[in-house]
C-alpha positions in Angstrom: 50.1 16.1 -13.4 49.7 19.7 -14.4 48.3 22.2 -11.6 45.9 24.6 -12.9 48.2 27.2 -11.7 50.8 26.5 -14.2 48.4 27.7 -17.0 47.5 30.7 -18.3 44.4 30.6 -20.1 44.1 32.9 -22.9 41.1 34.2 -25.5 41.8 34.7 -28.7 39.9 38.0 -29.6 39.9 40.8 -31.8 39.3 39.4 -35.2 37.6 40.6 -38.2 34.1 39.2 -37.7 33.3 39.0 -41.6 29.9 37.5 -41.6 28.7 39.4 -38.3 29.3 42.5 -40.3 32.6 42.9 -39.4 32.0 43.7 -35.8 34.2 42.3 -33.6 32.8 38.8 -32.3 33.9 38.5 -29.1 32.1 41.6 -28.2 28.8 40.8 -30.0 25.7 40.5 -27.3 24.2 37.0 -25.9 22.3 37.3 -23.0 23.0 40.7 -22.1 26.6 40.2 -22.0 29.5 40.0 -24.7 30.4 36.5 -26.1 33.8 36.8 -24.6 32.7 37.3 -21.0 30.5 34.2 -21.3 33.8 31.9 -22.5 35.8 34.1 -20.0 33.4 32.8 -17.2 34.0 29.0 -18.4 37.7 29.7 -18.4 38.3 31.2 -15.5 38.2 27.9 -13.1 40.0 26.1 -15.2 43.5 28.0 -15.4 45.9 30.1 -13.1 46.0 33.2 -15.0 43.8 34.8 -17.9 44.9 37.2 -20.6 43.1 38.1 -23.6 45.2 38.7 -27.3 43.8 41.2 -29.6 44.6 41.7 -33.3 45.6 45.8 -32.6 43.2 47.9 -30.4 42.5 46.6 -26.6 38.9 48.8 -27.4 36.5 47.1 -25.2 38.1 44.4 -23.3 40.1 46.6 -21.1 37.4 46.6 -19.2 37.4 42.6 -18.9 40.1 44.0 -16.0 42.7 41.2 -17.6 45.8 41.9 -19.5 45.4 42.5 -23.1 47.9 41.4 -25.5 48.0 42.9 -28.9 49.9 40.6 -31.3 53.5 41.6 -32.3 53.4 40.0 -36.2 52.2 42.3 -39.1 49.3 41.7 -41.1 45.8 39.8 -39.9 47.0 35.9 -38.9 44.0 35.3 -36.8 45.3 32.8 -33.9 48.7 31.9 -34.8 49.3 35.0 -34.4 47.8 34.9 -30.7 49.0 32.0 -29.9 52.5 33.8 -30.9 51.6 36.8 -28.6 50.7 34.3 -25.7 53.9 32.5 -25.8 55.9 35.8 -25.6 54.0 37.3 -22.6 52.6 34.3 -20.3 54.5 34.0 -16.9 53.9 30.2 -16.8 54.9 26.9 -18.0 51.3 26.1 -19.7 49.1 28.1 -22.4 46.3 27.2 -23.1 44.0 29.1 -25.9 40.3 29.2 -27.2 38.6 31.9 -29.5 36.5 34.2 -28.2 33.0 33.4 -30.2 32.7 29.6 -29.1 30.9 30.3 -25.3 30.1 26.4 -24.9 33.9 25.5 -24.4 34.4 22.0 -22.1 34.4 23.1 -18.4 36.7 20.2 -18.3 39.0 21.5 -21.2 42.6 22.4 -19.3 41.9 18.9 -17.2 41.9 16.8 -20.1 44.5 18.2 -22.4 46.3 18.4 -19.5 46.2 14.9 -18.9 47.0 14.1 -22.8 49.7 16.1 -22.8 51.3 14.1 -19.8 50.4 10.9 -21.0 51.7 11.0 -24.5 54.9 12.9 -23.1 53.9 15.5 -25.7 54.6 19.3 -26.2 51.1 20.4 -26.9 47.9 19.0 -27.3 44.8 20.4 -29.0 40.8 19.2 -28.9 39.6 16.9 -31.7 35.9 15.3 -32.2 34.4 12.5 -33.9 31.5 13.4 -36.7 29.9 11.2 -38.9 30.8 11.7 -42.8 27.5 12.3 -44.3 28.7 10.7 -47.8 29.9 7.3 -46.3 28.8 7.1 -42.5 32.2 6.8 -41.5 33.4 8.3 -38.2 36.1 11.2 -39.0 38.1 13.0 -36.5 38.1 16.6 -36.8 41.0 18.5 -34.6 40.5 21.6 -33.3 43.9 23.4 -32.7 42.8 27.0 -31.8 41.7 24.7 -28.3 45.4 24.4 -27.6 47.4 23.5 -24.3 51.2 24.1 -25.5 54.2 24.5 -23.4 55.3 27.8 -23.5 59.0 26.8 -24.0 57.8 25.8 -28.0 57.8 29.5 -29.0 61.2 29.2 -30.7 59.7 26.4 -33.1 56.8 29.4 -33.6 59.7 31.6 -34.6 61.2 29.4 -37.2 57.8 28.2 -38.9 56.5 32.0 -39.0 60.0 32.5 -40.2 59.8 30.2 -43.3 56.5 31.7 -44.2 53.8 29.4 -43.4 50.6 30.6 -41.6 48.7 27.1 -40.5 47.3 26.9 -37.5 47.1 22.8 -37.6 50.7 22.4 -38.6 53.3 25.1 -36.6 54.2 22.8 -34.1 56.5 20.1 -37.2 58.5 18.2 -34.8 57.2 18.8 -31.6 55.3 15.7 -30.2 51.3 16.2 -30.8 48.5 15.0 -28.1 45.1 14.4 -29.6 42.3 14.3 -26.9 39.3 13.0 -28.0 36.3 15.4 -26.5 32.8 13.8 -27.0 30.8 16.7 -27.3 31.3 18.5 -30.9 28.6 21.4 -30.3 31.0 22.6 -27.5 33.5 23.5 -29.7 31.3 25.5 -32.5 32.3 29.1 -33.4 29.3 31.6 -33.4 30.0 32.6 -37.4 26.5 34.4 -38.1 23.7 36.3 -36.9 21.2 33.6 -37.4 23.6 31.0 -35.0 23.9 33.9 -32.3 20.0 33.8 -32.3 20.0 30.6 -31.8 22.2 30.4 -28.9 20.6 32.7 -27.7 17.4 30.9 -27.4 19.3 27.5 -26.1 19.1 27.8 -22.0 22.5 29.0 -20.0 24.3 28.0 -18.0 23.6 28.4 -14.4 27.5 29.4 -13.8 27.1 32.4 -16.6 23.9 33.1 -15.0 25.0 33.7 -11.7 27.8 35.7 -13.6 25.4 38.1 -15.3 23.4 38.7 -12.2 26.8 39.4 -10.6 27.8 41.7 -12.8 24.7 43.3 -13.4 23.7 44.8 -9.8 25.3 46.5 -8.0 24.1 48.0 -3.9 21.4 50.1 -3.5 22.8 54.0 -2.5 21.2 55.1 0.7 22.6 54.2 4.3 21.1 54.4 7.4 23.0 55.1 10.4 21.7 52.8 13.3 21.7 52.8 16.8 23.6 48.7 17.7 20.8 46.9 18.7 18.9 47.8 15.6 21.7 47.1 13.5 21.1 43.3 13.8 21.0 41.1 10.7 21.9 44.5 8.2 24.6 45.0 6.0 27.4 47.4 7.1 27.7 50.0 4.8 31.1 50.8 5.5 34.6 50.3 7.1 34.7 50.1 11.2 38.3 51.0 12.2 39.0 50.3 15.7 39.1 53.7 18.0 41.4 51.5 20.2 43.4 48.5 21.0 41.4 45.1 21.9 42.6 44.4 24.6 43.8 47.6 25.3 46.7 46.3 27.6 49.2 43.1 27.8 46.8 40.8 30.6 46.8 37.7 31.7 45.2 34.7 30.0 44.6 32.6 33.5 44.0 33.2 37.3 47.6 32.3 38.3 50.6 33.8 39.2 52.6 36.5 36.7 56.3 36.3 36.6 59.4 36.8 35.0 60.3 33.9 32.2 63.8 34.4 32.8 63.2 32.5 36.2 61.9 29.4 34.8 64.3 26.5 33.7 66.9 24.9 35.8 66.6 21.2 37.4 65.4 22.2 40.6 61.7 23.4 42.1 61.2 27.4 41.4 60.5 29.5 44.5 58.9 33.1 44.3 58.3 35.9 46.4 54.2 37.0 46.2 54.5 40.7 46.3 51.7 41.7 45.0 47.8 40.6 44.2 46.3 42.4 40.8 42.5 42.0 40.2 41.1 42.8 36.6 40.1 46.2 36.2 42.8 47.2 39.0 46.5 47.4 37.7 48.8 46.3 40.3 51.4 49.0 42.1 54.2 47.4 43.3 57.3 46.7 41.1 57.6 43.0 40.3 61.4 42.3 40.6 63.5 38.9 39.1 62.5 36.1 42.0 59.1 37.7 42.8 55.9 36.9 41.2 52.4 38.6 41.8 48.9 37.0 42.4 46.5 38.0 39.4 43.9 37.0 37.7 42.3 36.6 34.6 41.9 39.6 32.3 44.6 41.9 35.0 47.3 44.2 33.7 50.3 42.6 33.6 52.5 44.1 35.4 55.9 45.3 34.1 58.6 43.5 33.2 56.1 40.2 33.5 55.7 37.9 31.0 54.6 35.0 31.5 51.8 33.3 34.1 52.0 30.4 36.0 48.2 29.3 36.2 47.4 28.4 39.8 46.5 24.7 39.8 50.3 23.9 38.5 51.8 25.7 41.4 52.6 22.5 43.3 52.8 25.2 46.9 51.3 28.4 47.4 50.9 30.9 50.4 50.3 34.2 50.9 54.3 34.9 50.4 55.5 32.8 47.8 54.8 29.9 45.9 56.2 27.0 44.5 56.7 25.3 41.0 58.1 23.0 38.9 60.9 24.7 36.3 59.5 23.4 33.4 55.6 23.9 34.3 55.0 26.1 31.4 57.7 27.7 29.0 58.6 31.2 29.0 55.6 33.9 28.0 53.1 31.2 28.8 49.3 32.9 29.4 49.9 36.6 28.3 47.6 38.3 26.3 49.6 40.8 24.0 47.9 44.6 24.1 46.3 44.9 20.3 45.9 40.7 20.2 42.6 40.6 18.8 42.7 44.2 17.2 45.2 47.1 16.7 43.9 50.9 17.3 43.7 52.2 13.6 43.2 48.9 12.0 39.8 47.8 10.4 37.5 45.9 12.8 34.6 44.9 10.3 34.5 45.7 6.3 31.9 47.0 4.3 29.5 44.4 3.3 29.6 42.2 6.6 26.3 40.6 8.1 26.3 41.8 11.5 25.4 38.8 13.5 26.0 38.5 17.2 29.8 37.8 17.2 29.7 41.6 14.8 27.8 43.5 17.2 29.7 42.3 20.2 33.0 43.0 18.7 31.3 46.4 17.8 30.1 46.4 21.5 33.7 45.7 22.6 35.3 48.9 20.6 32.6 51.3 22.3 30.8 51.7 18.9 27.0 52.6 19.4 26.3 53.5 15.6 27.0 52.0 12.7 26.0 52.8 9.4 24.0 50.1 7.3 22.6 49.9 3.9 18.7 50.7 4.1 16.6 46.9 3.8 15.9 46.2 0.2 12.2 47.0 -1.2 10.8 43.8 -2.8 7.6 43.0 -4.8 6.6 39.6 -5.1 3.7 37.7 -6.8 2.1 34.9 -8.4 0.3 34.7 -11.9 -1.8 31.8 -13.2 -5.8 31.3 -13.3 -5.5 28.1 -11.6 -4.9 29.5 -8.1 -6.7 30.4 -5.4 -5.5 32.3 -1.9 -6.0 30.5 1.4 -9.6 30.7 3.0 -11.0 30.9 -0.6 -12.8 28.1 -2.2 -10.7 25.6 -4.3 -12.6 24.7 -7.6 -12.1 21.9 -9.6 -8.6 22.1 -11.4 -7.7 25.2 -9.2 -4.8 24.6 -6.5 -3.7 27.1 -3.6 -1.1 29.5 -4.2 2.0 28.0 -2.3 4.8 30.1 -3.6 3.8 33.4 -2.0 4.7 32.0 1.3 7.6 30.3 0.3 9.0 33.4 -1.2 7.6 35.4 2.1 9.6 33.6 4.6 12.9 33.5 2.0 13.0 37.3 1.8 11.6 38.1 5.0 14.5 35.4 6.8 17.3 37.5 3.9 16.3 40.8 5.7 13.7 42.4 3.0 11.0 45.0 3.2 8.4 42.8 1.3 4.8 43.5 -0.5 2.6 40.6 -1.0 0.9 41.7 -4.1 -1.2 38.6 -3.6 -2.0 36.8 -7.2 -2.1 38.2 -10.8 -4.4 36.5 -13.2 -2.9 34.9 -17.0 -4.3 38.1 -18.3 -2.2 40.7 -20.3 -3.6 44.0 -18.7 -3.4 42.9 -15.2 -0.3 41.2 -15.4 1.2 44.8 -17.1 -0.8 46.7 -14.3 0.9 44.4 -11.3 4.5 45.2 -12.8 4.0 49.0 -13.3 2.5 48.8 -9.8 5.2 47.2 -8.1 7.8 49.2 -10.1 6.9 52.2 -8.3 7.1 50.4 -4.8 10.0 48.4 -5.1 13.4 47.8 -6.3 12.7 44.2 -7.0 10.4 42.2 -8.4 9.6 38.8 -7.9 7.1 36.5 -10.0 6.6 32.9 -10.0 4.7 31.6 -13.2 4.4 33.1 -16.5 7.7 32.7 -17.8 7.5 29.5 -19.6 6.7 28.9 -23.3 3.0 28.1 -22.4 -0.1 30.0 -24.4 -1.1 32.3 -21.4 2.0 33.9 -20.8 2.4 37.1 -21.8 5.4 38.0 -19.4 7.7 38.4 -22.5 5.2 40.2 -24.8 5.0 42.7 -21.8 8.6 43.3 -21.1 9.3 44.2 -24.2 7.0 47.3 -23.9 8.3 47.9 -20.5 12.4 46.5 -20.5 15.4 44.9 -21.2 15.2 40.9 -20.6 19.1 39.6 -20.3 17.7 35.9 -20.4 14.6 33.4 -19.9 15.7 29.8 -19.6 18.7 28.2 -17.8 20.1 25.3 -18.1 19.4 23.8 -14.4 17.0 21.2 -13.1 14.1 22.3 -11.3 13.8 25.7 -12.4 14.5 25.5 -16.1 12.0 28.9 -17.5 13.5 32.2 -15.1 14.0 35.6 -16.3 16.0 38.1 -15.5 15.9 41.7 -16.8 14.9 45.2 -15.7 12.1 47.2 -16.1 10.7 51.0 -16.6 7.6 52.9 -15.8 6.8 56.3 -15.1 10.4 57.5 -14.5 11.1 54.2 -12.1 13.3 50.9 -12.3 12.9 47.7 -10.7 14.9 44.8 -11.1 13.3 41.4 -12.5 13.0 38.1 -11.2 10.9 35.6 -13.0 10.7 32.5 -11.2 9.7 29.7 -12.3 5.8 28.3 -11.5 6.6 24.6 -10.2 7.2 25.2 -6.0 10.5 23.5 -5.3 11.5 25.2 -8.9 10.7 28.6 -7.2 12.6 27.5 -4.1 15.7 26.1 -6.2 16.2 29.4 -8.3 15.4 31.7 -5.0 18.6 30.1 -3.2 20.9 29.7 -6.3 20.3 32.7 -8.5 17.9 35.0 -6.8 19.4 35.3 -3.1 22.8 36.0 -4.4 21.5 38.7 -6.1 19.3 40.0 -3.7 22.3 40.1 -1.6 24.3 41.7 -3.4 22.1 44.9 -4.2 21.7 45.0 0.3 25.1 45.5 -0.3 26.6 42.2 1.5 30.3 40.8 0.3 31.1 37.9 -1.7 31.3 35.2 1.5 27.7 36.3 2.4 26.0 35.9 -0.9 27.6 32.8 -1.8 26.1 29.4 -0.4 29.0 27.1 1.1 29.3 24.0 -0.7 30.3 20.8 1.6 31.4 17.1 -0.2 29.8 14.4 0.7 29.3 10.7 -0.3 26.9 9.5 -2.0 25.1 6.7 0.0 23.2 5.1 -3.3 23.9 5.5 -7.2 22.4 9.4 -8.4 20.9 9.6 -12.0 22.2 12.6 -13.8 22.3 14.1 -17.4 25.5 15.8 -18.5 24.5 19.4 -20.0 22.4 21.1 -17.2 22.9 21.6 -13.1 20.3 19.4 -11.1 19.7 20.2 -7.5 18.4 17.3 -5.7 16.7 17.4 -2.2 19.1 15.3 0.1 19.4 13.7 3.2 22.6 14.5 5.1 22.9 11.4 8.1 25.7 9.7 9.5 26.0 6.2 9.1 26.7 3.2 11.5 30.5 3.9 10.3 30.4 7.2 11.7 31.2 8.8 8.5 28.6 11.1 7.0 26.5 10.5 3.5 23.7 12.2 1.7 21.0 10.3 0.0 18.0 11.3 -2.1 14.6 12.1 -0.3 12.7 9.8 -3.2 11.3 11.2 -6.0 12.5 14.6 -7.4 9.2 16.1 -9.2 9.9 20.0 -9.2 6.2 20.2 -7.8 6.5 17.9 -4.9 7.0 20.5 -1.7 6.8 18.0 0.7 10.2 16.9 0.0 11.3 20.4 0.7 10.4 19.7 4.6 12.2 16.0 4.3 15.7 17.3 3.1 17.9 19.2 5.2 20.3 19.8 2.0 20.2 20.2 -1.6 22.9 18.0 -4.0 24.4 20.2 -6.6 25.2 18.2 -9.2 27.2 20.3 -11.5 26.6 20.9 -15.5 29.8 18.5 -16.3 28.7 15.8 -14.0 27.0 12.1 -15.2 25.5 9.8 -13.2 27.1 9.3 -9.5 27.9 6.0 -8.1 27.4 5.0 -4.6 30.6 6.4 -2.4 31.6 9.3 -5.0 31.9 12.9 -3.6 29.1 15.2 -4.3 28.7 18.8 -3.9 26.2 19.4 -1.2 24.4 23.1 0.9 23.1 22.8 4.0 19.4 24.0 4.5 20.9 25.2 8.3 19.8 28.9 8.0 18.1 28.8 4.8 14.7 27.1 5.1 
């Protein structure tokens, strides 16, 4: 077996890009980001370490933050000559290489050359497919090499082939021992050649990991801080570094009600005797010298007094009186039940970072160090409302083929539990001049906006026609299941900006893209770190078979129970329509069943998020 973190995954980059106008592909825009992030993201879990070769310049992927590696031969040899530079500069065992312009790479790639390579006892192995041959209808293998996992120690069989003159890609590796590993999916290993097949990717749906990349990388927290007396700082995000003012605690003390002594005392075969000198009370540091054979009476939380350390907790003292006691000599082992001054926090170190919730373990550490302000990032502003003719608000009538707007309250009590300044902007009709109207509106109010409906391919919305007037849309369909047509861009008006969230119109759609693309987000412009913004995930069996298709993410409502074996399991709440809300108030978790994932068998681990907190 080969651990990830033997592997250093590496994108071929840099090239010539002669039918994109020779622009450099991996730099070339699909959904608002360069081709090269979007195989980067796909990499990334899949290896140890990441580099990136280019043919000369670094240019624009020095800002990837990853080390660039130009490559050392002369002239333009595409990847062998990466694959040269990789060999020379990787710090582990394993290389593994893709090009930069093919963003639908395996997220099972590294596992499963990995695995051939083992198996077959090989020095590399590289991707191959099986296509039909349109002339006889015979199934052909086509290799990939550029998808190559090689051991790193096969650079001197490099040397000699480049040595000799030859410049294939499919045959530098002559006598070492070749793994084919049979990938089923061809499209995943297409290079993006043209224009016309970057337009068409970039109408396909993506990927909900490169989605919540994008949003990542897109946002960043809003500026203004508020400085906030403790008890109002509650449930906001600190805006920057706490160091302590002191130590916690702010002297050595005892852990127990007991008796504190020296440790040197202790051992020996016989019963311990003590001399009670002295009584200590928290808050009340004792005055009289402690001496070897003596002990003093204190309590929990008391100065310890010097030369002390260690306490003898009072219900193993087999014989006390007001002048000594008595023990056993092993009852507890030297420096037993002290507290060490600075235990819980130094003077000078950082209590709480930037970014922290402050819940009610925060403010009572705050509490602890004397703090009575703390600066916070201000609430985020956000604007939220539904489109579509067929709805109606509560209280009003409910015409034939009309249904009530449930999405506005879902997406109330969401942002109003994430710690949001809302505005209900109530609902927006299918028509083009109110729709634009509501979004220039809640542009100048807010920082975010939030719509659910309109963002589909259906004949009444007009959300794309309008944000092309008004902004920049990064994408509008992801590959996830509910929640399939969301948008994400930013738009201008009047000299504002607002954020854009397009949500999808179905209700446990709206609720499935709030938690899994929309609250990270939302998070992370309040300004809250990465351990706040992302969703735990928790494995759990399965308790019945779970359809799936491979290709997308489905979230499932679930049922987290124990059963009668005392272990725990998660089944499905029934059926999984993305309009049926009631299941919403069944679950109490949702099953993430990731983009790589088939159909689950009963007893299999799935990935699963509590609803604890969240709905």
């Amino acid at each position: 077996m080969i651990n990830k973190h033997d592997i250093t995954g590496l994108i071929l980059a840099g090239g010539l890009g002669t039918r994109m106008g020779q622009r450099d592909k991996g730099m070339l825009p699909l959904h608002g980001q360069p081709l090269a992030r979007h195989v980067l993201q796909r990499l990334a879990p899949q290896v140890g370490e990441l580099a990136i070769s280019v043919h000369a310049d670094a240019g624009d992927y020095a800002r990837f933050g990853l080390p660039v590696w130009p490559d050392a031969l002369p002239g333009q040899l595409g990847p062998l000559a990466g694959l040269h530079s990789g060999m020379r500069h990787a710090g582990t065992p394993y290389l593994l290489t893709v090009p930069c312009d093919s963003p639908l790479l395996p997220p099972d790639l590294a596992a499963r050359l990995a695995a051939g390579l083992i198996d077959n006892d090989a020095d590399l192995a590289i991707a191959v497919t099986e296509e039909t041959d349109p002339a006889t209808g015979a199934a052909v293998r086509r290799p990939h090499p550029v998808f190559c996992l090689v051991k790193t120690s096969a650079l001197p069989q490099l040397d000699a082939y480049l040595r000799s003159g030859e410049r294939r890609m499919r045959t530098w590796h002559g006598p070492l021992k070749l793994a084919e590993v049979l990938f089923e999916n061809h499209g995943a290993f297409g290079n993006i050649n043209t224009p016309d097949e970057l337009a068409a990717l970039q109408a396909q749906g993506l990927s909900v990991p490169m989605a919540q990349a994008i949003l990542a990388d897109t946002v960043a927290p809003v500026a203004e801080i508020e400085e906030l007396a403790l008890p109002q700082a509650f449930e906001r995000i600190l805006a920057a570094d706490i160091i302590s003012p002191i130590s916690v605690p702010a002297h050595d003390n005892s852990a127990m009600d007991g008796y504190a002594l020296h440790g040197a005392d202790l051992g020996g075969d016989t019963p311990v005797t003590l001399a009670v000198v002295d009584t200590i009370l928290a808050g009340r540091p004792g005055t009289v010298n402690v001496g070897r054979g003596q002990c003093a009476r204190i309590m929990t939380g008391a100065v310890m007094p010097d030369g002390c350390d260690s306490v003898v907790p009072q219900e193993l003292v087999r014989h006390a009186s007001e002048h000594s006691i008595t023990m056993a000599p092993d009852c507890i082992r030297p420096g037993d039940n002290r507290r060490f001054k600075g235990e819980d926090l130094m003077q000078g170190q950082p209590a709480l970072l930037q970014g922290k919730l402050l819940g009610p373990a925060e403010l009572g550490l705050l509490a602890s160090l004397g703090i009575a302000t703390v600066p916070v990032r201000r609430r985020l502003r956000v604007a939220f409302f539904s489109t579509g003719d067929e709805l109606r608000s509560i209280g009003e009538l409910l015409d034939a083929g009309c249904i009530y707007d449930s999405n506005r309250y879902t997406l109330l009590g969401m942002l109003t539990r994430l710690g949001c300044d809302v505005l209900d902007m109530g609902i927006v009709k299918d028509n083009p001049q109110a729709l634009e109207a509501a979004l220039r509106g809640a542009c100048a109010k807010a920082d975010v906006i939030i719509t659910s409906g309109g963002v589909s391919s259906g004949a009444a919305d007009f959300t794309r026609e309008i944000l092309a007037r008004l902004g920049d849309v990064a994408f509008w369909h992801i590959n996830m299941r509910p929640g399939r047509p969301m948008a994400f861009g930013r738009i201008a008006s009047e000299g504002d900006t607002a954020l854009l969230l397009g949500l999808p119109g179905n209700p446990v759609a709206v609720m499935a893209a709030f938690y899994f693309l929309a609250r990270p987000t939302l998070l992370r412009l309040m300004g809250a770190d990465a351990d706040t913004s992302t969703l735990p995930l928790l494995q759990v069996a399965a308790q019945a078979p779970i359809r799936k298709k491979r290709g997308r993410t489905e979230y499932q409502r679930g049922i987290v129970e124990r059963g009668a074996d005392g272990r725990q399991h998660v089944r499905v709440t029934g059926a999984q329509g993305s309009g049926i809300l009631r299941s919403m108030t069944q679950a109490n978790c949702m099953i993430v069943l990731h983009e790589a994932q088939g159909h689950v068998a009963a007893g299999d681990l799935v990935d699963v998020v509590l609803f604890h907190g969240l709905i």
